[in-house]
C-alpha positions as CSV (number, residue, x, y, z in Angstrom):
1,X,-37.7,-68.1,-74.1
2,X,-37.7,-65.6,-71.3
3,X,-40.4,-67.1,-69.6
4,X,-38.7,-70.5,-69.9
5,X,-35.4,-68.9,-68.3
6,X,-37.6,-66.9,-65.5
7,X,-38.8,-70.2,-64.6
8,X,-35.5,-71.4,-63.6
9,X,-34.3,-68.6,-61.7
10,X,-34.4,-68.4,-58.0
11,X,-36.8,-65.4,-57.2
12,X,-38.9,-67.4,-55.0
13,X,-38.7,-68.8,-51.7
14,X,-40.6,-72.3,-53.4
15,X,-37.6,-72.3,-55.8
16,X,-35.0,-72.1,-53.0
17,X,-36.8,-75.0,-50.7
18,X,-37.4,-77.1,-53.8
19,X,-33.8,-76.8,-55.4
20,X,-32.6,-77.6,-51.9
21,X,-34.5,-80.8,-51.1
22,X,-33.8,-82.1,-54.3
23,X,-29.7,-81.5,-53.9
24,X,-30.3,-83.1,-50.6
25,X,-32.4,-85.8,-51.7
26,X,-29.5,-86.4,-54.6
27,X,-26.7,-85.9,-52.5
28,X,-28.1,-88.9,-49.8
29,X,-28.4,-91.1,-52.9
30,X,-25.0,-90.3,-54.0
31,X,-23.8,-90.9,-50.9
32,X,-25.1,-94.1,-50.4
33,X,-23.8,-95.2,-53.5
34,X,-20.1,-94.2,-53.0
35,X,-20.0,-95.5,-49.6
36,X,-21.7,-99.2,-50.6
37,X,-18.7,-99.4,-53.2
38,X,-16.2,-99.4,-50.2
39,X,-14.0,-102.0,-49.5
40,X,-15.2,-102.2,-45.9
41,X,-17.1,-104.1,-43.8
42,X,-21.2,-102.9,-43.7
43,X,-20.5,-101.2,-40.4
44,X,-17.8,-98.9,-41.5
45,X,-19.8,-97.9,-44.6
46,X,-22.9,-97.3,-42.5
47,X,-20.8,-95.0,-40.4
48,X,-19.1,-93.5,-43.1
49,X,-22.7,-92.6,-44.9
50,X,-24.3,-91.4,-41.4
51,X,-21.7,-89.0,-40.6
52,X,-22.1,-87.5,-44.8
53,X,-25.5,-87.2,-44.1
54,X,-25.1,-85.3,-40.9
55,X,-22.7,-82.7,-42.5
56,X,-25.3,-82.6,-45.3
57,X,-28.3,-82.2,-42.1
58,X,-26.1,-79.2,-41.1
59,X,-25.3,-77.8,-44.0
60,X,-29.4,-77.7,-45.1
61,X,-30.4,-76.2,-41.7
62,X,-27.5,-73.5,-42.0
63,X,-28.7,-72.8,-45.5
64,X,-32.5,-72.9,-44.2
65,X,-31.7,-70.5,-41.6
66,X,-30.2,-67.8,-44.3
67,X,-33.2,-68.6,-46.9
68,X,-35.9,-68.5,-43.7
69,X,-35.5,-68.1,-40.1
70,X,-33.3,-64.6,-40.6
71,X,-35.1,-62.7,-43.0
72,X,-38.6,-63.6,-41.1
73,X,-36.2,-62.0,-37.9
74,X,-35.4,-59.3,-38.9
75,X,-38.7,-58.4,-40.1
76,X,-40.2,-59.2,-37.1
77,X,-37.7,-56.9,-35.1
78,X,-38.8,-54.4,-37.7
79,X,-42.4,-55.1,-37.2
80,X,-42.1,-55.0,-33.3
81,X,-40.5,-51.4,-33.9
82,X,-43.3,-50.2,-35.9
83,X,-45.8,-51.7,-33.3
84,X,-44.4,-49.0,-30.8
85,X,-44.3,-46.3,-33.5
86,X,-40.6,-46.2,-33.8
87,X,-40.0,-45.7,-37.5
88,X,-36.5,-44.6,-37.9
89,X,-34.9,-48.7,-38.1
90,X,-35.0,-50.0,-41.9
91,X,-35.1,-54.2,-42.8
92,X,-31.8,-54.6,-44.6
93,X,-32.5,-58.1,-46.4
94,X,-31.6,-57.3,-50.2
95,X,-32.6,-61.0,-51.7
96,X,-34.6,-61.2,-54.4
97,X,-37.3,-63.4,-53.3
98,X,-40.8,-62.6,-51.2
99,X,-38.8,-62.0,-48.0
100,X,-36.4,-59.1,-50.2
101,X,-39.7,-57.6,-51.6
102,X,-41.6,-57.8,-47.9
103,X,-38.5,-55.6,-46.7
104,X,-38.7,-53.1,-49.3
105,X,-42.4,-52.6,-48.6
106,X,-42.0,-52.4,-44.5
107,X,-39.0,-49.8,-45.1
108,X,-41.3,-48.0,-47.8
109,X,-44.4,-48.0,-45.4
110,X,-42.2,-47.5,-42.4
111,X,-40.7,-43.9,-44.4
112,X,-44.2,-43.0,-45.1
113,X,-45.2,-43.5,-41.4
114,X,-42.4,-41.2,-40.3
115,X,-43.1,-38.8,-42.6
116,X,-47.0,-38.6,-42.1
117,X,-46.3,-38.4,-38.0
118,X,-43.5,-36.1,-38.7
119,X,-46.3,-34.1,-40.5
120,X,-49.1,-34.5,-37.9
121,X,-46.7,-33.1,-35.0
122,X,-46.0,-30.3,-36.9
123,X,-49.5,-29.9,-37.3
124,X,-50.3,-30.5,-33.8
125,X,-47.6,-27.9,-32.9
126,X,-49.0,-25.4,-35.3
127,X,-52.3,-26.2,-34.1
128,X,-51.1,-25.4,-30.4
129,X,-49.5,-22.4,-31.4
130,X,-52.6,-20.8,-33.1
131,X,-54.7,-21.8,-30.3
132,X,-52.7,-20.2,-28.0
133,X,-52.4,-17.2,-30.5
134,X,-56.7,-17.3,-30.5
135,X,-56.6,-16.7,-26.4
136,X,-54.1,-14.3,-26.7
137,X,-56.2,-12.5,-29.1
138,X,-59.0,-12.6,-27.0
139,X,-57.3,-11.8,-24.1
140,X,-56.5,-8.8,-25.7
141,X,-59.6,-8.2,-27.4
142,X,-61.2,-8.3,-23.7
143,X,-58.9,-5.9,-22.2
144,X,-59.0,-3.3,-25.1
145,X,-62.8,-3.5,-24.4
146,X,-62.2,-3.2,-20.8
147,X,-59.9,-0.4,-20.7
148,X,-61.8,1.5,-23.5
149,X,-64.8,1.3,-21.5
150,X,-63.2,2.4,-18.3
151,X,-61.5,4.7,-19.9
152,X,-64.3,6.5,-21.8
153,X,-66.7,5.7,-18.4
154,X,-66.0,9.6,-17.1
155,X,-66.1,11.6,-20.2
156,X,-69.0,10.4,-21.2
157,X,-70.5,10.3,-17.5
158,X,-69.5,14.1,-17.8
159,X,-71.1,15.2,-21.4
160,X,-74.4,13.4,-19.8
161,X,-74.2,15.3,-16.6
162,X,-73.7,18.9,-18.1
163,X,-75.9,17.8,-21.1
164,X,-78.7,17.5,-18.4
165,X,-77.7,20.3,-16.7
166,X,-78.5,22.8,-19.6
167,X,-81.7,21.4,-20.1
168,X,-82.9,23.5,-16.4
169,X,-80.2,26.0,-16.3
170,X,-80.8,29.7,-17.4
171,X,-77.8,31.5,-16.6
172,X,-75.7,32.3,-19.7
173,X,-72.4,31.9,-17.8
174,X,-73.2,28.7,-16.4
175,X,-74.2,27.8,-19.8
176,X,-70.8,28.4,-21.1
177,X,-69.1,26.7,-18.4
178,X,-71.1,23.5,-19.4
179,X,-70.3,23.8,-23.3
180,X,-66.7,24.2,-22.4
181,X,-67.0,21.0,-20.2
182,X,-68.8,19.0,-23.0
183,X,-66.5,20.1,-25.9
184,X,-63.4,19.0,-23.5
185,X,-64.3,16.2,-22.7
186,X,-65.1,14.8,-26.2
187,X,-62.4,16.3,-27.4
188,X,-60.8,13.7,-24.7
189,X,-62.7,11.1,-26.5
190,X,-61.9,12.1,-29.5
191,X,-58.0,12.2,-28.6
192,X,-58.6,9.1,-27.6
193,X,-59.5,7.3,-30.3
194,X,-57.3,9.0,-32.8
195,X,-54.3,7.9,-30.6
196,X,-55.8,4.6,-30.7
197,X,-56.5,3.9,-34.4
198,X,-52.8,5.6,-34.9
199,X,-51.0,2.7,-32.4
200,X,-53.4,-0.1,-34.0
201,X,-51.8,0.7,-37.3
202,X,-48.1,1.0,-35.8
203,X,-48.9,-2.2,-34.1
204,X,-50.0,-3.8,-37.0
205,X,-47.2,-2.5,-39.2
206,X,-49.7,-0.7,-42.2
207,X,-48.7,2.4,-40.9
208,X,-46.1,3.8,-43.6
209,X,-43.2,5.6,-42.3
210,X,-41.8,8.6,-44.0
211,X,-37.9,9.1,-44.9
212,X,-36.7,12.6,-44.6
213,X,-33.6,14.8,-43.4
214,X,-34.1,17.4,-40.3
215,X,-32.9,19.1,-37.7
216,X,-33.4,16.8,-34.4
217,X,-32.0,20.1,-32.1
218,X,-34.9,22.3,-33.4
219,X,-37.3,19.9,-33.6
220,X,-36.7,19.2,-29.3
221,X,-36.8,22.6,-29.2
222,X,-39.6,23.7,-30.7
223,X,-41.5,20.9,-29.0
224,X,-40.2,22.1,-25.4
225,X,-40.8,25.3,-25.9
226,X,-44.5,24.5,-27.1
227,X,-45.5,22.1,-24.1
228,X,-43.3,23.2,-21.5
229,X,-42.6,27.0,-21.6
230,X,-46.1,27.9,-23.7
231,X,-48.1,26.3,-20.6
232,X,-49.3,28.7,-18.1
233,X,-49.7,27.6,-14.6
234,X,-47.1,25.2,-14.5
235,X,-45.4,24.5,-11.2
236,X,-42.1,22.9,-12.5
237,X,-39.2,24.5,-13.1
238,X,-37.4,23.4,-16.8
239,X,-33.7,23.4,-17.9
240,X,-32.2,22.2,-20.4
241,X,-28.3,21.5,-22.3
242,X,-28.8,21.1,-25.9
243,X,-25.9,21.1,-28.6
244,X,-25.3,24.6,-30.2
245,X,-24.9,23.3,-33.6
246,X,-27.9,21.5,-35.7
247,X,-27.9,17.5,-35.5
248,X,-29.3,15.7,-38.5
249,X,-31.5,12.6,-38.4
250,X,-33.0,10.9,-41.0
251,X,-37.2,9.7,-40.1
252,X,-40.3,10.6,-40.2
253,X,-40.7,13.8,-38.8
254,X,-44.1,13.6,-37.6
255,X,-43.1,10.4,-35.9
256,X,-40.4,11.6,-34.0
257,X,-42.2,14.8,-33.3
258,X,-45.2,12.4,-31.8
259,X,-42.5,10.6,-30.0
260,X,-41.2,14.3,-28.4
261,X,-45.0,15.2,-27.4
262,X,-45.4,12.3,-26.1
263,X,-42.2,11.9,-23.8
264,X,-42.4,16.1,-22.5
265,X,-45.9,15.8,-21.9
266,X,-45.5,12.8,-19.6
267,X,-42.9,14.5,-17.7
268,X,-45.0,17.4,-17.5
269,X,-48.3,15.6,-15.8
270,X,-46.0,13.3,-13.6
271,X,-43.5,16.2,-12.1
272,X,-44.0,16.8,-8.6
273,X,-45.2,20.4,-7.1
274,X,-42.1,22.6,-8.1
275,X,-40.2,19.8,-9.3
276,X,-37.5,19.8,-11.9
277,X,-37.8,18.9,-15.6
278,X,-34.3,18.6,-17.5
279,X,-33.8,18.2,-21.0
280,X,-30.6,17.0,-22.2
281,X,-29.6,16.4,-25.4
282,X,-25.5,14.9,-26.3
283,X,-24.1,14.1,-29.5
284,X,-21.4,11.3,-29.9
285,X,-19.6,10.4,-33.0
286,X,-22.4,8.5,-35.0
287,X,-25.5,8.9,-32.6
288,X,-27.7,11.8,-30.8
289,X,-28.7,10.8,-27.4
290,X,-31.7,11.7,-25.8
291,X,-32.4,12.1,-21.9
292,X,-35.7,13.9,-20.3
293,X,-35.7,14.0,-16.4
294,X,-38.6,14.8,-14.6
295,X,-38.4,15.0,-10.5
296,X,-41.5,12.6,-9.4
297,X,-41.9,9.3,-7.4
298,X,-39.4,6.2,-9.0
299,X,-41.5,3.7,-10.8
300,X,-41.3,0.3,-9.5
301,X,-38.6,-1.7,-11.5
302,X,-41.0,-4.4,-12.1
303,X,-43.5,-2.4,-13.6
304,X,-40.6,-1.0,-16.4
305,X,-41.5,-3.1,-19.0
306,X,-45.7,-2.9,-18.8
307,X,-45.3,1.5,-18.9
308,X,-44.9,1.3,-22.7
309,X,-48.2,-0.9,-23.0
310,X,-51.7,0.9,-23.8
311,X,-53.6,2.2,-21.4
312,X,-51.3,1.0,-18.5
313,X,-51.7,3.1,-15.4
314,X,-48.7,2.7,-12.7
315,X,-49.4,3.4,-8.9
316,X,-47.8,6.7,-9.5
317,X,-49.3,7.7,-13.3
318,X,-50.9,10.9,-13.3
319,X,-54.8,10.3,-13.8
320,X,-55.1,12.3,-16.6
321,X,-54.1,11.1,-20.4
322,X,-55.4,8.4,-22.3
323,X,-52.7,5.8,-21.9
324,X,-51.6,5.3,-25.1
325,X,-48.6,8.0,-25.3
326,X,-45.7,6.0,-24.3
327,X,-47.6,3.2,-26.1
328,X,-47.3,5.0,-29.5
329,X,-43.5,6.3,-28.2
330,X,-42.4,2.3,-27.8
331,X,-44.0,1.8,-31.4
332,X,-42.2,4.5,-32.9
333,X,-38.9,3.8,-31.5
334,X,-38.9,-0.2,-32.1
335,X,-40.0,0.6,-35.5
336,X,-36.4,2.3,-36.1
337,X,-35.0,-0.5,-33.7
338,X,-33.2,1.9,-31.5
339,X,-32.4,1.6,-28.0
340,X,-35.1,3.5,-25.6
341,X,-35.9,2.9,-21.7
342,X,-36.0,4.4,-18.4
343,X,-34.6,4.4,-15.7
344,X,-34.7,5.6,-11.8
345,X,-32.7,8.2,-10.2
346,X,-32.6,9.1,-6.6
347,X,-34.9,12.1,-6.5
348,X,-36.4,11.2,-9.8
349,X,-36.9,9.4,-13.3
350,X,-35.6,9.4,-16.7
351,X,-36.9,8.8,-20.0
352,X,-34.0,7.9,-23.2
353,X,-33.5,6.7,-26.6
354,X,-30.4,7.0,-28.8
355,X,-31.0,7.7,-32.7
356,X,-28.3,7.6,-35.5
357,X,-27.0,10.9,-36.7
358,X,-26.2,12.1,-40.4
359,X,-22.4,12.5,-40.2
């Protein structure tokens, strides 16, 4: 029974055409008929039947048009679209018959198009981005090597030297003078590559950062005191304003005392010949602010943001250091995400960073 009423339902293009020309076909007979029953002359009923059968001409091409000629437009607009790999327009012919099921397939493919180019740009982006991350790597890959080797040329140019000097030299003093050279100098090496390994891991974020309460006014002090006032030979002189009371800050000690080190001992190889170094240290209400002058040449304002990169040497960098410390300082400090710089004064520079306070 189904099949029966299937057969008589209009789901096909055939069906439509077929159901059409016959009502056409039946409507010209019963046209003819009606108008040869007239009580009019042949003329007028021959008049009367062409101009029915024009009206029926019109009406079928009209139909036709709806059934045919639009649905096979608009899919060819749709197709055209596609061609040029424009995806986002959808066929909106909701019949029932081949042109209705031709629509939902275009809009289906034409979605799964979009989606698959959608998918390769994002690819192709990705891939553009790793690429670029790739050189990058290897840029820096090839400048690690570069400065490591440059910087590792002259202590190990110097062990050679005094290594082969022993080898002919009998006096004991001499002697000793070369040992010392050696051991300092791999001890320089040695430096070195601790500081380097210990940025790597900041870098790279596996180095584990330690939460504890202390005394941020003894710790400046102690590390001062240490670097600047323990150093004999030193022709600077040092002041310093610090708060009289203790200041709390919660980090990693070792950190901020690596950060300290790091800062005064820059100072101390970049002062100029009886130069100033001034520590100053203020508290506000919910932060401890940190300033170390040091009376030297002004660094260039472009070269600001390159001193806090490894191995960096300025026009005005002392030679001595391995190039790392203000390296491992920016780590340190961006790991806490406080604010840190420096900045040029008339007669000198200025090293800062802010760090919250335990109130």
């Amino acid at each position: 029974m189904k099949k029966i009423l299937s057969a008589f339902q209009l789901t096909t293009i055939r069906k439509k055409t077929l159901l059409l020309s016959k009502l056409m076909g039946g409507t010209i007979v019963l046209f003819y008929l009606l108008t040869s029953e007239l009580p009019a002359d042949s003329s007028l009923s021959f008049l009367i039947w062409f101009c029915l059968m024009a009206a029926v001409i019109i009406c079928v091409d009209i139909l036709l048009g709806r059934l045919i000629s639009t649905p096979l437009n608009e899919i060819n607009r749709e197709a055209e679209r596609m061609a040029h790999l424009d995806f986002t327009a959808r066929c909106r012919i909701n019949s029932n018959d081949e042109f209705g099921r031709l629509s939902q397939s275009l809009n289906t493919m034409s979605a799964n198009l979009q989606d698959a180019l959608q998918k390769l740009e994002q690819a192709n982006i990705q891939l553009e981005k790793d690429v670029q991350k790739e050189r990058l790597l290897q840029a820096q890959r090839k400048e690690l090597t570069d400065n490591l080797s440059h910087q590792m040329k002259t202590p190990l140019g110097l062990i050679r030297a005094y290594t082969e000097g022993l080898k002919d030299e009998v006096d004991e003093t001499k002697k000793q003078q070369y040992l010392d050279a050696i051991l300092s100098a791999e001890d320089r090496i040695s430096h070195m590559l601790v500081s380097l390994l210990d940025l790597s891991a900041l870098e790279s974020g596996s180095a584990e950062l330690s939460d504890e309460t202390f005394d941020f006014i003894e710790m400046a002090e102690t590390c001062a005191g240490r670097l600047l006032l323990g150093t004999p030979g030193g022709n600077y002189r040092f002041t310093y304003r610090l708060p009289d009371t203790p200041v709390l800050i919660r980090a990693d000690s070792k950190r901020m005392e690596q950060v300290l080190d790091n800062l005064i001992e820059n100072a101390r190889k970049n002062v100029r010949e009886g130069g100033e170094i001034r520590l100053t240290i203020s508290c506000f209400e919910k932060e401890v602010s940190f300033s170390l002058f040091n009376q030297c040449a002004p660094i260039p304002e472009p070269e600001f943001p390159k001193i806090w990169s490894k191995f960096y040497r300025g026009q005005n960098t002392a030679g001595s250091g391995s190039g790392l410390g203000l390296a491992i300082v920016a780590q340190v400090l961006s790991a806490y995400r406080v604010p840190y710089g420096v900045r040029n004064h008339k007669n000198g520079v200025e090293f800062y960073f802010s760090f919250p306070i335990i109130t």
